[in-house]
C-alpha positions, 0 to 999 in steps of 0.5 A: 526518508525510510519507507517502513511498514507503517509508512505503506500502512498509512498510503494504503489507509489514505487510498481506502478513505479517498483521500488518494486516487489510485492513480496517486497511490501507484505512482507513490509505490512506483517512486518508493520502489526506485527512489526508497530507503528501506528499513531493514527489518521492513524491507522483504515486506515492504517491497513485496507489498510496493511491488503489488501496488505499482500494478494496480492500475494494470486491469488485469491485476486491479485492487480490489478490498480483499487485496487491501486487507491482504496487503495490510496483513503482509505489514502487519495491519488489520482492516476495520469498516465502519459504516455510520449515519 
């Protein structure tokens, strides 16, 4: 499978709504990092991107919302909350 940018995107935006851990999501990125086809277009960011999520288990680098939206903007994404009753 080709990892694309909308691909990282999608991971990302499971992580955020809770439907990934994050130690699922480092794993993930690990994985895609060693075993990944990249698209060729995608690739520079896509593994820039990858990269910074296979440390987020390390305390010292963390994830915190601004380095989501960051890394969302590196693909080419934009964060939204809504916050509802």
């Amino acid at each position: 499978m080709t990892i694309t940018k909308q691909t990282v995107a999608e991971k990302l935006a499971a992580y955020l709504r809770h439907e990934l851990t994050l130690a699922q999501l480092v794993d993930w990125a690990e994985q895609a990092l060693m075993e990944g086809e990249f698209a060729e277009a995608d690739m520079d960011a896509v593994r820039q991107v990858l990269a910074r999520l296979g440390l987020a288990d390390v305390r010292a680098f963390g994830l915190t919302w601004e380095d989501c939206v960051e890394l969302l903007q590196r693909l080419g994404y934009r964060a939204r909350v809504e916050v509802f009753a």
